[in-house]
N, C-alpha and C positions, 0 to 999 in steps of 0.2 A: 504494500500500500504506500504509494508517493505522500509526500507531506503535502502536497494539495488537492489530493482525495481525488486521485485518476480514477479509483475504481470504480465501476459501472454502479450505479444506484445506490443508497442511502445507507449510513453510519445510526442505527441507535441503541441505546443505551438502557435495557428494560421497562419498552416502551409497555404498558398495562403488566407487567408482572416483576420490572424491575431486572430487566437483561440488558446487558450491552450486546444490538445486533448489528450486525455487515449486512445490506442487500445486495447481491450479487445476482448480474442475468447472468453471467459466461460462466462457461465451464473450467474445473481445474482442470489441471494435467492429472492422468491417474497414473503416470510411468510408474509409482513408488508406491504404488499399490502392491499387496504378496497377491499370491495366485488365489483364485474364491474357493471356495470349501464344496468341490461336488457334494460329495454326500450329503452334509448337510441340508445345502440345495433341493436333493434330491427328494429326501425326508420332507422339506415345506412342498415340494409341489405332492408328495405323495397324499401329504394330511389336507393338500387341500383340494384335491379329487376326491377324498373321503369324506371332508364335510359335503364336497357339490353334490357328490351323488348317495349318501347314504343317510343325512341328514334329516329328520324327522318332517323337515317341512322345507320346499325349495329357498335357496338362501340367494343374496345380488351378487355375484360374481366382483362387480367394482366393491360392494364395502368390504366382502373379505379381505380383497388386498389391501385397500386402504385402512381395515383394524390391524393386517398384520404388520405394516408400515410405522404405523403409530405403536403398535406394543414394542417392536423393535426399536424406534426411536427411544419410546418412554424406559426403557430398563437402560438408559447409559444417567441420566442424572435429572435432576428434577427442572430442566430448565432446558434440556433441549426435547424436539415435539413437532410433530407431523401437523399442517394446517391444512384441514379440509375447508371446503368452499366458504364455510360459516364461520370458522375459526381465525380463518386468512382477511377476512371481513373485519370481522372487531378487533384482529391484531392495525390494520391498518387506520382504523379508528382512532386506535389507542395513541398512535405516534401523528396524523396527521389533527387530531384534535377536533376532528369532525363527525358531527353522526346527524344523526337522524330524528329529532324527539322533540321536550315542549321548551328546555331549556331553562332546568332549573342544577342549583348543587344542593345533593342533599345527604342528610343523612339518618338516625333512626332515633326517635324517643318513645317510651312508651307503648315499644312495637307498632307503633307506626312509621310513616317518612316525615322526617323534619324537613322543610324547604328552609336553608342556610340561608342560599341567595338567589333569585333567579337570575340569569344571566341579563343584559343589558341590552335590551331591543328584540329578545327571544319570546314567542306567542303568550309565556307565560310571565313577563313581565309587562308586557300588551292587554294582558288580563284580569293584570292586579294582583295579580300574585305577594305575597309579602314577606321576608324573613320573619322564620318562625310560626306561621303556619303548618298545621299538619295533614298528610293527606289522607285519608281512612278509607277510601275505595278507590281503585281504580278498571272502569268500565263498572262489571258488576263483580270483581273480586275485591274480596275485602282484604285489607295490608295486612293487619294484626294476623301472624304467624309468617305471614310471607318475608325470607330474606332481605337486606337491601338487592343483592343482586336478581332477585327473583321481581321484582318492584321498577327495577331499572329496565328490563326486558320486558315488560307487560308496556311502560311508557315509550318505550321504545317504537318503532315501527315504518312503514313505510311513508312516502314525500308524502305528504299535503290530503291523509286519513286521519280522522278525527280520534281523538281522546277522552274520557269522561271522568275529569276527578272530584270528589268529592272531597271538599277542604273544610276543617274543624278550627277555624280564628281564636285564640285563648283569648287575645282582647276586647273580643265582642260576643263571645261566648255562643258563638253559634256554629251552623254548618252549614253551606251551603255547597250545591255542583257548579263546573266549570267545564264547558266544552271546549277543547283546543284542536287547531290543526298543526299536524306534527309538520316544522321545516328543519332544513339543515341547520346543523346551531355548531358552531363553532365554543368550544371550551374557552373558559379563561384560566390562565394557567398560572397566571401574574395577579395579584393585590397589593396591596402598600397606601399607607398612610404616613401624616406626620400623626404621633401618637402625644406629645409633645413638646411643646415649643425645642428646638435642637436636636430633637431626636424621632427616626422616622422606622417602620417596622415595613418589610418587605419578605411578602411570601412569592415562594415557586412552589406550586401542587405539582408538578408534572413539566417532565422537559419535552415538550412536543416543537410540531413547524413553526407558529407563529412567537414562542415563549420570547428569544431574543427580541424582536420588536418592540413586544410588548411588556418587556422587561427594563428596555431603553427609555420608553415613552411613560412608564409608570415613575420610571428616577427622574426623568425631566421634569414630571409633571410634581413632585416631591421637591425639587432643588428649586422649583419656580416659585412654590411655598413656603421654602424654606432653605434661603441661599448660603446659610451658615451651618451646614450640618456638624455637630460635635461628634452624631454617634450612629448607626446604622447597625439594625439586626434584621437578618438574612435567615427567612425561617424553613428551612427543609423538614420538616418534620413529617411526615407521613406520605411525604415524596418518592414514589415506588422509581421514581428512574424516567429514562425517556430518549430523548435523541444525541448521541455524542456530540455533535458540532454546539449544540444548544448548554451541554453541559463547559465545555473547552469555552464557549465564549463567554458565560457570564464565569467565570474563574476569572476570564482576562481583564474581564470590566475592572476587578481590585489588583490584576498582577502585574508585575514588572514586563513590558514588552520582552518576549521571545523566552521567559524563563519557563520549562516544563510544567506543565498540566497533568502529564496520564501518559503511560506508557504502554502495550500491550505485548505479548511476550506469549507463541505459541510455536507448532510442529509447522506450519504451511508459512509460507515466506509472504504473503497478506496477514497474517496476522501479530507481524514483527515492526511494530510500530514507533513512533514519539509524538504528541501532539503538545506544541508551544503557544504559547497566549501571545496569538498573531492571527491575523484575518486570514491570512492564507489555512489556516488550521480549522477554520470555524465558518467561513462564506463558502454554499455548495451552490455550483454553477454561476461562480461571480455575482456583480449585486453590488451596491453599498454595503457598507456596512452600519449597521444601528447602530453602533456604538462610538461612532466616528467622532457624534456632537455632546458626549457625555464629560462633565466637567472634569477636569485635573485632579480636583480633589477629591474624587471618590476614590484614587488612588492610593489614599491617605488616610482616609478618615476611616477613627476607631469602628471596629464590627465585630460584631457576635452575630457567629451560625449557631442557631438552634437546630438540632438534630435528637430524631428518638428511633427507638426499633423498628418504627416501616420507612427509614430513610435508608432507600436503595440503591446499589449500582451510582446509576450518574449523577444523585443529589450526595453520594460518598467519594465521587470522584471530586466535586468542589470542595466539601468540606477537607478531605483528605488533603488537596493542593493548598487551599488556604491555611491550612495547619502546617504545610511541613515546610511553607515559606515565612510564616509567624506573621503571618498578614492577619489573620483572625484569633481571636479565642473560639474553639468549641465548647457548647453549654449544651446539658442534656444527658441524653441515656445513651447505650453502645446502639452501634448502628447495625440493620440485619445483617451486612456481612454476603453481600452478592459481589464475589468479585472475579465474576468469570466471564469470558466472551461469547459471545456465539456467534454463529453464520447463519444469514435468514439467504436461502439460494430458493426461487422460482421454479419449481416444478412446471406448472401450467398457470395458465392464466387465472386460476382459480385458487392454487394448490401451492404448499410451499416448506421447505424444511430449514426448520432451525435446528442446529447444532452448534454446539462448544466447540470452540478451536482455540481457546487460549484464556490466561489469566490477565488483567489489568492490575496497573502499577501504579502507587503514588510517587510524584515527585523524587522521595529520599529511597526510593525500593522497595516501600514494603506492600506485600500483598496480603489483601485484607479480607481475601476469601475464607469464608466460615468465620472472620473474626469482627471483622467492621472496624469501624473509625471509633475509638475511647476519647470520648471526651476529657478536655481540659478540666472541665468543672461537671463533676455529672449532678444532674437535680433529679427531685422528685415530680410526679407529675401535679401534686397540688402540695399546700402547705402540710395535710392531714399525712400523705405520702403517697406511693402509687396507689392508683385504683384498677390500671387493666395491663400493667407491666408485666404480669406470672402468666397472663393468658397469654403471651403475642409468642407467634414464632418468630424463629430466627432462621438463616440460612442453614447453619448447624444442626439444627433440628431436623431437618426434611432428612426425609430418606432416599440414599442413592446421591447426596452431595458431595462436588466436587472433594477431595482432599489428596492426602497420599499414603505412602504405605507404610508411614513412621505416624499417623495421626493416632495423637490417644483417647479417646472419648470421657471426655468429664462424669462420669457417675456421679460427684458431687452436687455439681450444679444443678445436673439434669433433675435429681432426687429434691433440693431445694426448689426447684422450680413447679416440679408434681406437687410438693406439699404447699406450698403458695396459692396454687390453684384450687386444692380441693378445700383449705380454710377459705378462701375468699369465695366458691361456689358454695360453702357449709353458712357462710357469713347471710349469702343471701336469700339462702335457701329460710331461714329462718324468718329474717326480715320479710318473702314471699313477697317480694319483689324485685326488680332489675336493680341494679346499679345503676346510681346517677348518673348520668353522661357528663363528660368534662365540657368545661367551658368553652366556647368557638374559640380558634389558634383567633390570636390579633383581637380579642377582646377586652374590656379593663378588668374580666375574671381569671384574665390568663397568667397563671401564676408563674410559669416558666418565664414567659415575656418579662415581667414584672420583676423576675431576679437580672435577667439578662441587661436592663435599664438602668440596675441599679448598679450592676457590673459595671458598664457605660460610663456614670456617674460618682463611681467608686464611691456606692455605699456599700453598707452591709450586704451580705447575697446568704441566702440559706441551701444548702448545700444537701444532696442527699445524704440521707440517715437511711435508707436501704439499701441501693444500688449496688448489688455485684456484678465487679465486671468479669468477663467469660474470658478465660486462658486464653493466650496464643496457642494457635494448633502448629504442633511443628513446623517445621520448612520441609517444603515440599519442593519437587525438583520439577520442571517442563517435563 
């Protein structure tokens, strides 16, 4: 891979699951391929003239191959995965930032969907929609037991077909329906305020297409209100990852021109990398650059990355860069620990495979696969202490993740971490009810923000009183 990104189609970064992927159309060389394994071979087509013809009930010809596809992908490691027509659909979703629906962010209280925020000019902010409404039906299913992602797929759907929600106001104490037509709605991926006077708060949900843009135009629009910034925090927090170029450029927005960002490190000579905080590393198919007009002194000025366990891949590649050039403090909890590459190559126009072909590097070397980015300061997530930190996985957790042949598996932790879980589901099983939901990121309830500020300000900061942080896993070799 040239350092200004010759390769055929897009670089991202665990775009909806938190993966760093390569889009490649062409084909590799297979000279260094061993020879294939007849028998083996032989066996799969044997078993699958046994299922065709013996099978209790005629079966499709195409999904056998494409489940055997996908089982064979799925046993190398939790992250690489066959994309059939529908899967290759909301992966491209995922990273271009676009879909199909009413065009709200949400998320769950009370077993219903909480509307956060609707997006700005989307059918449902056209309709009055309001943060902090809840929605209790949608068509004629009702939310209460439905997943969020089960809730997102029902609102989902094709252009310009209508939607039936039924929305519960806590401030007017009532409910009424809402009929929407679903259009394309473009994600916001970028928020940011001044929080105040001197000091401004800047989240990234997701490094998708438009993120740099709109990442540029959100600090303009910040430094217009506030031409003296003291302090700036930069919120990753439950940031699954998203598009390499989008992660390399906001790093460069605070780095020193041309100082490394990420480095990648695998068996195939595309996945033998360096990317430097320089436009040539970050602009695909040429363009301006967004960042061209952004002031001098963001260069400078103090910052805290907030970072917690669903900060993925490319929101760990900035924070990692920013830590190992001491341009940031890190505040928060260890990060999942995705630090491995993949290759997204085009099957058919429908169709597509991801695979692992290498680990990603920070700046000073280290790879942070299975372990993440340890915070400078790690906090809790409210004053009381965590509330949903023993639940969350980690990359280390999943089964079939990367590692190597010297990794020791924590029994310790893992055993603290089970018992964590079952006092705090014992906790509420009593109480027979949920857990509170923490407070929206960038609110004046946000307790993390709130230490980060005071960091800022060099007051007092309250520090975790539980957080353990998780071993390094040995050093593993390519």
């Amino acid at each position: 891979m040239s350092a200004k990104l010759k390769v055929a189609g897009w670089l991202a970064l665990g775009a909806v699951a938190g993966a760093l992927t390569t889009m490649q159309l062409q084909a590799n060389a297979r000279s260094s391929l061993s020879p294939l394994p007849l028998e083996e071979l032989q066996q799969l087509a044997a078993v699958f003239g046994m299922v065709k013809s013996d099978y209790v009930e005629p079966v499709d010809e195409k999904k056998l191959i494409n489940d055997a596809i996908a089982g064979m992908v799925s046993g190398l490691d939790p992250h690489s995965q066959f994309f059939d027509k529908k899967n290759f659909k909301e992966f491209r979703e995922g990273t271009t930032g676009k879909f199909v629906g009413v065009g709200i962010e949400i998320g769950m209280e009370d077993g219903l969907v909480k509307i956060v925020s609707p997006i700005e000019g989307s059918p449902a902010f056209r309709a009055g929609l309001k943060s902090g409404d809840l929605i209790s039906k949608i068509d004629d299913t009702l939310v209460r037991g439905l997943g969020l992602d089960q809730a997102v797929k029902r609102m989902r759907g094709e252009l310009n077909t209508k939607v039936q929600l039924t929305i519960y106001r806590k401030s007017e104490n009532r409910s009424f329906p809402v009929t929407i037509v679903r259009e394309e709605i473009r994600a916001q991926s970028v928020r940011g305020k001044v929080v105040e006077p001197g000091y401004a708060w800047l989240r990234v949900s997701q490094f998708q297409d438009r993120t740099v843009e709109d990442f540029a135009k959100k600090l303009e629009e910040i430094y217009k209100q506030e031409p003296n910034l003291k302090g700036l925090v930069l919120d990753l927090r439950n940031d699954p990852g998203g598009l390499l170029e989008a992660s390399v450029a906001i790093s460069s927005a605070f780095l020193s021109r041309d100082v490394e960002v990420v480095s990648t490190n695998g068996q195939i000579a595309d996945s033998k990398a360096s990317f430097k905080a320089s436009p040539d590393y970050y602009l695909r198919r040429g363009g301006n650059d967004p960042l061209k007009k952004l002031p001098a002194a963001l260069k400078k000025v103090p910052m805290i990355v907030l970072v917690n366990e669903g900060s993925a891949s490319a929101s760990e590649i900035v924070a990692g860069a920013l830590q190992d050039h001491k341009r940031a403090l890190i505040m928060g909890a260890q990060t999942f620990g995705k630090g491995s590459v993949q290759t997204v190559r085009q099957l058919s126009p429908d169709t597509a495979l991801k695979i692992t072909t290498a680990r990603y590097y920070t700046p000073s070397g280290r790879s942070i696969q299975a372990t993440g980015i340890v915070p400078d300061i790690q906090l809790d997530e409210t004053a009381e202490g965590n509330v949903f930190a023993a639940l969350r996985t980690r990359e280390a957790d999943l089964e079939k993740h990367l590692g190597g042949k010297d990794e020791v598996k924590d029994e310790a932790r893992e055993k603290a971490r089970e018992e964590a879980r079952q006092k705090l589901e014992a906790e509420y099983a009593k109480k027979n009810e949920p857990p509170k939901p923490l407070p929206e990121f960038g609110s004046a309830e946000d307790f993390q923000l709130i230490q980060a500020l005071n960091q800022l300000k060099g007051q007092p900061v309250l520090v975790s009183k539980t957080a353990v942080e998780r071993k390094a896993e040995a050093k593993t070799g390519e």
